[in-house]
Phi, psi and omega in degrees: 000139157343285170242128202232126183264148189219133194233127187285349140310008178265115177359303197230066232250126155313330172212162183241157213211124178222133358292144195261027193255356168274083189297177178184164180217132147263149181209111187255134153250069206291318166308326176263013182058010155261134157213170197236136174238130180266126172254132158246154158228122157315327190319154185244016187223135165315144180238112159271131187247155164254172136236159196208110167263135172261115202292307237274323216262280195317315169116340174195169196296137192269341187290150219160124165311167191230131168216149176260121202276008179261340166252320215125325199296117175264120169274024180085183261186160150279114141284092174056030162096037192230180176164112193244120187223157157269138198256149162268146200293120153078034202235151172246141190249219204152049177285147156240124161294145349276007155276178201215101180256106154250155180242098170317156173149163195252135174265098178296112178331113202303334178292343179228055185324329194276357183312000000 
């Protein structure tokens, strides 16, 4: 396929996330060796997440600059499958190699959908 979805609930999940109260999704374009990964957080406190991509599960090598495509801004690089970024309380961040998309936006909690 074109494109490949890796859901942090999967037996065998492409990237591993600590804290692991930090969900994520990747959506990979193994022919073009990219992918994009969604972090969400709930936290009402800034958050650091690692992350540790599984080259073997994603399907091709993952290190690779991180850039943020709405300024431009290089957030530093996937290093030997590591990459460590800061979440802001309620904010969703988005890197793709070799790009870095964030999306600003109030995330409503599930407990509190109606917000």
């Amino acid at each position: 396929p074109a494109t490949t979805v890796h859901n942090y609930w999967a037996d065998s999940p492409a990237l591993r996330v600590q804290p692991d109260r930090v969900k994520w999704l990747v959506v990979a374009k193994p022919a073009e060796r990219t992918y994009c990964v969604i972090l969400a957080s709930y936290a009402t406190e800034p958050v650091r997440v690692d992350l540790a991509v599984a080259p073997a599960i994603l399907g091709f090598p993952a290190d690779g600059p991180v850039q943020d495509v709405l300024t431009g801004q290089n957030l530093g690089a996937v290093e030997n499958n590591r990459f460590t970024i800061d979440l802001l309380d309620r904010q969703v961040r988005s890197p793709r190699r070799p790009q870095k998309v964030r999306m600003r936006g109030h995330v409503p909690h599930p407990d509190n959908a109606a917000e």
